[in-house]
C-alpha positions as CSV (number, residue, x, y, z in Angstrom):
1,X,0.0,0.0,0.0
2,X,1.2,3.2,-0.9
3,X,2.2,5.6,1.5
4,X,-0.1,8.8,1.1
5,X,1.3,12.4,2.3
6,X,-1.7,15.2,2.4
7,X,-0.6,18.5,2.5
8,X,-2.8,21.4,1.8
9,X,-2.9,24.9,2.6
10,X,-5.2,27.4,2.5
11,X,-4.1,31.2,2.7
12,X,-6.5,33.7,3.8
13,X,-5.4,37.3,3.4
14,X,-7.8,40.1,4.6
15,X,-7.1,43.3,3.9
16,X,-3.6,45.7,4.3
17,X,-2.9,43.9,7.4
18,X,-2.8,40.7,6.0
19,X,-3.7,37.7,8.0
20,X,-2.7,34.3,7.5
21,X,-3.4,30.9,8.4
22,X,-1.7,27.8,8.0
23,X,-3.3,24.6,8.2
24,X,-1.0,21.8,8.0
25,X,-1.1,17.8,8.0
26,X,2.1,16.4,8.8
27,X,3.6,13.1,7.7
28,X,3.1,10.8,10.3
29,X,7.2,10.0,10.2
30,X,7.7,13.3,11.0
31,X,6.6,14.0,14.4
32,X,8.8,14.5,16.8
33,X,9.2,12.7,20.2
34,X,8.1,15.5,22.8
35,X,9.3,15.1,26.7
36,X,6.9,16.0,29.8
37,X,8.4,19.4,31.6
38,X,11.1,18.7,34.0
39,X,11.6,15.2,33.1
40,X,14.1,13.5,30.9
41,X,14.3,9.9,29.2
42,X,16.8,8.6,26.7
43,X,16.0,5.3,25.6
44,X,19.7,4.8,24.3
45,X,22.1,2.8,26.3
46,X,24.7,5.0,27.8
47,X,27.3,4.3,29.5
48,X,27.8,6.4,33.1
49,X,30.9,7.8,33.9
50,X,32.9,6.8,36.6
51,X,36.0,6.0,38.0
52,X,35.9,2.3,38.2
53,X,33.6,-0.4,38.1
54,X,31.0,-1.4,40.8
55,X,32.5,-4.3,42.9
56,X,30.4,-7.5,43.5
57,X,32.3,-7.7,46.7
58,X,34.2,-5.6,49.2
59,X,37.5,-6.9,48.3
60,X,37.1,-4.9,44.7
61,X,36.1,-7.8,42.2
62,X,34.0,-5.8,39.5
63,X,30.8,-7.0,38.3
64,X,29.5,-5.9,35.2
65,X,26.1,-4.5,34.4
66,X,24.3,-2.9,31.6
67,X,24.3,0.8,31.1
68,X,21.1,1.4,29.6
69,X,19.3,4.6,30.9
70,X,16.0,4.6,32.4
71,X,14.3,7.7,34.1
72,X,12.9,7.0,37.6
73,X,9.3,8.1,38.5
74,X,7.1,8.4,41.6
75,X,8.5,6.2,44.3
76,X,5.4,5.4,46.7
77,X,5.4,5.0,50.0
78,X,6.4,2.0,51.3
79,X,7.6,1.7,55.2
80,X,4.3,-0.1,56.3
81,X,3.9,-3.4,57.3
82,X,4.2,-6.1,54.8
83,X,2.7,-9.8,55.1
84,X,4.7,-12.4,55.7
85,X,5.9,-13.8,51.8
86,X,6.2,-12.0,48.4
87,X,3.3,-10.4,46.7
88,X,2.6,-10.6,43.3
89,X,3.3,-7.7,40.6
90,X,0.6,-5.2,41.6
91,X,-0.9,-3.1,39.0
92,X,0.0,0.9,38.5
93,X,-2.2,3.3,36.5
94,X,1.5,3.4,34.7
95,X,1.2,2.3,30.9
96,X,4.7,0.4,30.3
97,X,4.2,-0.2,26.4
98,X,2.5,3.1,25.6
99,X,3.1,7.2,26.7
100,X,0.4,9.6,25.0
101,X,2.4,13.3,25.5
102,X,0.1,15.8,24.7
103,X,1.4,19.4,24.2
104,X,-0.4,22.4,23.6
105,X,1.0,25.3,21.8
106,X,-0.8,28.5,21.1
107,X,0.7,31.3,18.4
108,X,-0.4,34.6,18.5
109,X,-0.6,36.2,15.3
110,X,-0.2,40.3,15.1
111,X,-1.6,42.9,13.1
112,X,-3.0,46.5,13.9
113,X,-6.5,45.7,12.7
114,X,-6.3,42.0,12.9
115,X,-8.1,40.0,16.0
116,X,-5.8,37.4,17.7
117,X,-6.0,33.8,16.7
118,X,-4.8,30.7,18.7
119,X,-3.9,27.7,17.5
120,X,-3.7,24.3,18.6
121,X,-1.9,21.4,18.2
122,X,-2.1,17.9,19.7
123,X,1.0,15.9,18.9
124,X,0.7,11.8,20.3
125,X,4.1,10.6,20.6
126,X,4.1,7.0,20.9
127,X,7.0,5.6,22.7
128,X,7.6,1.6,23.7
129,X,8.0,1.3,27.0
130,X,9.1,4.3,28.7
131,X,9.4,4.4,32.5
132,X,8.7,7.7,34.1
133,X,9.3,8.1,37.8
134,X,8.8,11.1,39.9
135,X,11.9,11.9,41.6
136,X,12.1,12.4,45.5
137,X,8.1,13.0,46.3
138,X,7.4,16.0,48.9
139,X,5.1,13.5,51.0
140,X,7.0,11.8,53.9
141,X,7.3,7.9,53.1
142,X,7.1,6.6,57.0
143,X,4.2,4.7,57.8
144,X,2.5,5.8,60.6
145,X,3.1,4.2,64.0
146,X,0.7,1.4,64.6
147,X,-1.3,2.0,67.5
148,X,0.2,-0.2,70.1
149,X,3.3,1.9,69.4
150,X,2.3,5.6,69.5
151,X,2.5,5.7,73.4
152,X,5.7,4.1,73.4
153,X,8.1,6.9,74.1
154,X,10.9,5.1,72.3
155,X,9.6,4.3,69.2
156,X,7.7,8.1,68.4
157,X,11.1,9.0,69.2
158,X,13.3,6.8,67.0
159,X,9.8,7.5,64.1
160,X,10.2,11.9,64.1
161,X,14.4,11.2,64.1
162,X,13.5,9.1,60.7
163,X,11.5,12.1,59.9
164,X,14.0,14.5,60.5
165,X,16.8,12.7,58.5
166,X,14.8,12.6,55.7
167,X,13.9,15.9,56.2
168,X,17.7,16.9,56.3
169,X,18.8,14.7,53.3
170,X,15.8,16.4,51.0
171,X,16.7,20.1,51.7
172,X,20.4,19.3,51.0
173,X,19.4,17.7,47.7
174,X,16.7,20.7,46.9
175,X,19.8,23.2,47.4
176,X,22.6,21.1,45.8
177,X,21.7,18.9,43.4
178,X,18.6,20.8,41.7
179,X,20.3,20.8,38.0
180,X,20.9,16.9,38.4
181,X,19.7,14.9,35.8
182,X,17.0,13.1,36.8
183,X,17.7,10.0,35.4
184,X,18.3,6.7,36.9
185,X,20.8,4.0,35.2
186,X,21.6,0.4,36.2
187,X,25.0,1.6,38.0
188,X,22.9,3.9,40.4
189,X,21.2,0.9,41.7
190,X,24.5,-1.7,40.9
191,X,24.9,-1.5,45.2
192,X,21.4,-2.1,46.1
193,X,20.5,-5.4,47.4
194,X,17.2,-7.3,46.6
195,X,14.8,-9.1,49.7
196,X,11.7,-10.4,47.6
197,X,10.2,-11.8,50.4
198,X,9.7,-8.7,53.2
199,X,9.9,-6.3,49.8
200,X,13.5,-4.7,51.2
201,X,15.8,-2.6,49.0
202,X,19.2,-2.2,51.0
203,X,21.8,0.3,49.3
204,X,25.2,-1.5,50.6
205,X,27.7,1.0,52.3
206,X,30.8,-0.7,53.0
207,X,32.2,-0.4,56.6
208,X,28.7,0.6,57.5
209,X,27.4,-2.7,58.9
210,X,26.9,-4.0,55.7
211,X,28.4,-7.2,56.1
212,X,25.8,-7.9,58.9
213,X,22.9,-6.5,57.3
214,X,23.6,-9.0,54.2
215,X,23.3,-11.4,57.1
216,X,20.3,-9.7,58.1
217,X,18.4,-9.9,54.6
218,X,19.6,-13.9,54.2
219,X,17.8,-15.0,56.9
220,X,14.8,-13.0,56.4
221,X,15.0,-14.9,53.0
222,X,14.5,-18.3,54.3
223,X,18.5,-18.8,53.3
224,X,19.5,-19.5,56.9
225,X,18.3,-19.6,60.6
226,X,20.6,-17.4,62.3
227,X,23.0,-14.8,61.4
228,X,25.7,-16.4,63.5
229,X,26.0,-19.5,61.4
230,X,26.8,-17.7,57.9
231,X,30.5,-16.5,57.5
232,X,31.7,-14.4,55.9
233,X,33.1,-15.0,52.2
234,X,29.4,-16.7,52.3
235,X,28.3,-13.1,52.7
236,X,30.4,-11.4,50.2
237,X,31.0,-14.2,47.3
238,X,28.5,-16.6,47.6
239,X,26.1,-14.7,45.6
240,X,23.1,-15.5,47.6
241,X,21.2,-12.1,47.5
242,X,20.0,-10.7,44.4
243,X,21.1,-6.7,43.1
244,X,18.9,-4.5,41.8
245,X,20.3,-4.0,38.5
246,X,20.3,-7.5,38.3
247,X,16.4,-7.2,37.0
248,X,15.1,-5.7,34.0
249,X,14.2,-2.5,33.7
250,X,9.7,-3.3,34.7
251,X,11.3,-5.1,37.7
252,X,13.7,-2.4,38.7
253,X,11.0,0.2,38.4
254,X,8.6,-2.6,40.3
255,X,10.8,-2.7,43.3
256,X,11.9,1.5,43.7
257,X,8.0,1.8,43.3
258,X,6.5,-0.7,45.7
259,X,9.6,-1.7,48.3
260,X,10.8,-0.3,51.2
261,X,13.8,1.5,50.5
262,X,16.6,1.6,53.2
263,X,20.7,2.6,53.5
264,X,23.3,3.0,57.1
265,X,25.5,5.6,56.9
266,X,28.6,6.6,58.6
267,X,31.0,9.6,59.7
268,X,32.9,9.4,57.0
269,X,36.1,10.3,58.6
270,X,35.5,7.4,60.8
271,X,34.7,5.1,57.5
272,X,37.5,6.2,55.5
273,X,40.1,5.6,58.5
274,X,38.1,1.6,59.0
275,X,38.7,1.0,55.3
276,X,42.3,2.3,55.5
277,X,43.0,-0.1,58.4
278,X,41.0,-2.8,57.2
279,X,42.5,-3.0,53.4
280,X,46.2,-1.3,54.0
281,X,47.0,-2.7,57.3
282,X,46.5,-6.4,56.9
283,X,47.3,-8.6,54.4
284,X,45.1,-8.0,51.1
285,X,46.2,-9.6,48.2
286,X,43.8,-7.1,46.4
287,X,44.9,-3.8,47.8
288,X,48.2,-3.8,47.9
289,X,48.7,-4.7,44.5
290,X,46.1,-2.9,42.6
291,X,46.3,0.6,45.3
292,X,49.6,0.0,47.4
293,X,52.1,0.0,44.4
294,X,50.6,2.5,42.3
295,X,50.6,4.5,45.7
296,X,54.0,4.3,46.9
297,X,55.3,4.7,43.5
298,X,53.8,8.0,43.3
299,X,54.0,9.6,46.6
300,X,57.3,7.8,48.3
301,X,60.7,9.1,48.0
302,X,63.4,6.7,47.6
303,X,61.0,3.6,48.0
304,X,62.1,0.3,48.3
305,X,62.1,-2.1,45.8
306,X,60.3,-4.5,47.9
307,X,57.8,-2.2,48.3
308,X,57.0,-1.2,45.1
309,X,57.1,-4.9,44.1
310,X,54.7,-5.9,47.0
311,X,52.7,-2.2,47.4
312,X,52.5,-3.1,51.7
313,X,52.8,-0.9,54.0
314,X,51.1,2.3,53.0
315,X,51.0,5.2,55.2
316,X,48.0,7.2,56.2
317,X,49.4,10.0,54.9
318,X,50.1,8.5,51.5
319,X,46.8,7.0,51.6
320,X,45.2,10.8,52.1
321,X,47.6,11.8,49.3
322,X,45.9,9.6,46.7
323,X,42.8,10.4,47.8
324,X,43.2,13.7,47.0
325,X,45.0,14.0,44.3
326,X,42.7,15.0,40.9
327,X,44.9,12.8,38.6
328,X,45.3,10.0,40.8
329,X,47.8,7.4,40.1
330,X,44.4,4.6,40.4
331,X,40.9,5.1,40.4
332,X,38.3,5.4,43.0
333,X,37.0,2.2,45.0
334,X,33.6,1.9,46.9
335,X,35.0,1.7,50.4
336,X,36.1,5.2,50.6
337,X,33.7,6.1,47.4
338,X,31.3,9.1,48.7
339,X,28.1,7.8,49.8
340,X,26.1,10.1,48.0
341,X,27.9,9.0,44.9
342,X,27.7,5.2,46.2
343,X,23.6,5.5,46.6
344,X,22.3,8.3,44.7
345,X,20.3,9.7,47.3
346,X,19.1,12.6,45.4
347,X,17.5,10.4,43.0
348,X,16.1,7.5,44.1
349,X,14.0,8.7,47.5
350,X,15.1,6.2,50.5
351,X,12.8,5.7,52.8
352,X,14.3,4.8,56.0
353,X,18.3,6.6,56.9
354,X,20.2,4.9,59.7
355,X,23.3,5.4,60.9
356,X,26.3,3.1,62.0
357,X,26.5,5.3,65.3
358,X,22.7,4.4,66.2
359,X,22.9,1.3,64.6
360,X,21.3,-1.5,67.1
361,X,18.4,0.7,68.1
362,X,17.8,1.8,64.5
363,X,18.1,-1.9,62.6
364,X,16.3,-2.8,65.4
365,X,13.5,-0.3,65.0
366,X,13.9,-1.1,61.1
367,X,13.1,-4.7,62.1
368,X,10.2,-3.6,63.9
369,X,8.4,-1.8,61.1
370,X,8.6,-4.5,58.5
371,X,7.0,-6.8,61.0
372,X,10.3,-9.0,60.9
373,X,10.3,-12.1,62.9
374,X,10.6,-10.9,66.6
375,X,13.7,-13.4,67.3
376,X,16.0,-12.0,64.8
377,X,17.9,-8.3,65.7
378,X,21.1,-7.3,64.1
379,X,23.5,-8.7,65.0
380,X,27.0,-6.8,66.6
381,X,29.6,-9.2,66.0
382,X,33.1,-8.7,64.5
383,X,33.8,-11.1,61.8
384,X,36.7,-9.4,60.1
385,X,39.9,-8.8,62.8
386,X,37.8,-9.4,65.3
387,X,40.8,-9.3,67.7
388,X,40.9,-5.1,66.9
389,X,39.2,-2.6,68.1
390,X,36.2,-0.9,66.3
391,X,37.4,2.5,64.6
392,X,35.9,5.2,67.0
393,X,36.1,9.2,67.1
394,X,39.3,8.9,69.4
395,X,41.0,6.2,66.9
396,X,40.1,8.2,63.9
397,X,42.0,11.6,65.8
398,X,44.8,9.3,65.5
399,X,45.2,9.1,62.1
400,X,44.3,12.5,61.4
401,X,46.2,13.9,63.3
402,X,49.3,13.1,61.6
403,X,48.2,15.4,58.8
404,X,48.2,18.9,58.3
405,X,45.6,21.2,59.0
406,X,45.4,21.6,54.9
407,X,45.0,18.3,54.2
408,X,42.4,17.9,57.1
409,X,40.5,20.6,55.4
410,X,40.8,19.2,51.8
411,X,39.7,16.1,53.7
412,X,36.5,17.8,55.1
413,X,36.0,19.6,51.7
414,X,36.0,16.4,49.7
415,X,33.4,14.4,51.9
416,X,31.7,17.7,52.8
417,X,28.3,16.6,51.1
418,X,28.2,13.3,52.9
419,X,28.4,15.4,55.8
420,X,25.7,17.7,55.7
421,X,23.3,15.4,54.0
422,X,23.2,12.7,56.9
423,X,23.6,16.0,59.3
424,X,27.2,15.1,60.7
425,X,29.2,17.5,62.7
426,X,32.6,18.9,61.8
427,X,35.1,16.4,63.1
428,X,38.1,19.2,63.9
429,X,37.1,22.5,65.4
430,X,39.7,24.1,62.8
431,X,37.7,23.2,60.2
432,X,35.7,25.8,58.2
């Protein structure tokens, strides 16, 4: 069948001043895709930029994923209490397969003697399955307290600091991170973990806890009966839990939509000085290779052979100098990675912010609200160098200290955003 084009015009011309109208029917072919305001979707794959891969584990094995863009959309309120097993795929009033945009333009035509005219135009741009997401809604996405629990002190108290952290985290991304894009790719959600069966999305922070909250989501999974009894390479390489980017791009959207949403955070002074002592202070046969050598070889004078072969025995202060330093000898790594650049806060709208400080009356409380079994509470153990101490404010002074106040200020100024989004206080007084 042949492919018909009508065109026709008709030109009206009254008088000196002459007004026209143009009435024209478009080849089908030729409409253009139109966006809604303030909203942007690419359909093409693109690949993020970024400094290295996602790891699939916290000893810097990369796992792959696809880069395909998708634009996130109204993440609903989820903190309420879920039943006991997974629920099917629930219906939206989103359309996957189909997106009608309808734009309206009016044009004003001019002329001393001539009355205005408006025209219309309706343009249906039909586009396969989009998936448009309101970022960060302004309604607060805590459940309300069940009743047995609004005269407990405690948890009303634990419920308006949720309130408040979200509150914090929101402002700082309305004043920040307002010309984002507000687009959502499969490494944005590469560090979120996947729990089907209570509907839990857990953004992993390394030296955060996460190792216990893997533990955590396992045995809400049915995958064991206790968190004591799973060790740890069985947390961190035995694939058990699924990622989010893991699922197509319906079941991603499913999931940010429909789960509850949940991330610990730290002081990241205190993070970044556990992951120095964890990875350069024992024997890694990861870290020292891939960041030790590069490391030393850059920032020692008159190194050793046997250090540069072996990349041990990195200092603090070398370990600061890498961090800072814009062309950086190796990339970036998610255990001293920012956590706003590690979860995206700004763009996919968590519901539930604890913190590593708080943590066994905040998991705990987390527990409470998804109606988790009442026998299981996070767990406090030590799996890794259990022997050492736990990196506290006092420990972390130590290892500051043996910089200069420049370098503690470049420091500050380089995790400043983690700090005021999760509302921590300046950890020097001489900092500005």
């Amino acid at each position: 069948m042949m492919k018909l084009t009508c065109m026709f015009s008709f030109i009206l011309l009254f008088g000196a001043a002459g007004l026209v109208v143009f009435i024209h029917l478009q080849d089908p072919e030729e409409i253009v895709h139109q966006q809604t305001p303030g909203l942007r979707y690419n359909m093409e794959s693109q690949q993020p930029k970024k400094d290295c891969a996602p790891s699939n584990n916290q000893d810097g094995k990369t796992q792959g994923n696809a880069a395909a863009e998708f634009p996130i959309v109204n993440q609903r309120a989820s903190l309420h209490p879920f039943p006991s097993g997974p629920t099917e795929r629930q219906s939206t009033d989103i359309k996957p397969n189909m997106l009608f945009v309808i734009k309206d333009r009016q044009r004003k035509g001019t002329g001393a003697n001539s009355a205005r005219t408006h025209k219309r135009k309706r343009r249906f741009v039909i586009k396969k399955s989009p998936v448009l997401i309101a970022i960060n809604g302004s309604f607060p996405n805590l459940s309300i307290l069940k009743l047995e629990d609004r005269s407990d002190v405690k948890w009303k108290s634990l419920y308006e600091t949720q309130r408040e952290r979200k509150r914090i985290m929101r402002e700082t991304c309305a004043k920040y991170k307002s010309n984002s894009k507000h687009i959502i790719t499969p490494y944005h959600v590469s560090r979120i973990f996947v729990e089907d069966k209570y509907r839990i999305l857990y953004c992993e922070v390394p030296k955060a806890g996460c190792s216990n909250w893997k533990r955590v989501l396992m045995v809400l999974n049915g995958l064991a009966s206790s968190t004591r009894v799973i060790q740890h390479n069985t947390v961190h390489y035995g694939n058990y839990l699924k990622r989010l980017d893991g699922f197509d791009r319906k079941g991603i959207n499913y999931r940010l939509n429909t789960y509850t949403k949940m991330l610990f955070v730290r002081e990241p002074f205190e993070k970044l000085v556990s992951a120095f002592r964890d990875k350069f202070e024992h024997p890694n046969n990861y870290y020292h290779p891939v960041f030790g050598r590069p490391i030393i070889s850059r920032y020692r004078v008159n190194a050793t052979k046997e250090a540069l072969r072996t990349g041990s025995g990195v200092t603090f202060k070398e370990f600061i100098q890498y961090l800072l330093d814009v062309h950086r000898p190796v990339g970036m790594d998610i255990h001293w990675d920012h956590i706003n650049r590690l979860c995206s806060p700004c763009l996919i709208d968590y519901d539930f912010i604890g913190k590593f400080e708080t943590m066994e009356e905040d998991a705990n409380f987390f527990l409470h609200l998804i109606n988790a079994p009442q026998n299981l509470t996070f767990p406090r153990f030590k799996d890794r160098h259990s022997d050492e101490e736990r990196t506290t404010t006092q420990i972390m002074h130590q290892y500051f200290t043996q910089l200069s106040p420049a370098q503690r200020q470049r420091s500050y100024d380089f995790y400043y955003m983690d700090y005021l989004m999760f509302n921590y206080s300046k950890p020097f007084g001489d900092l500005y």
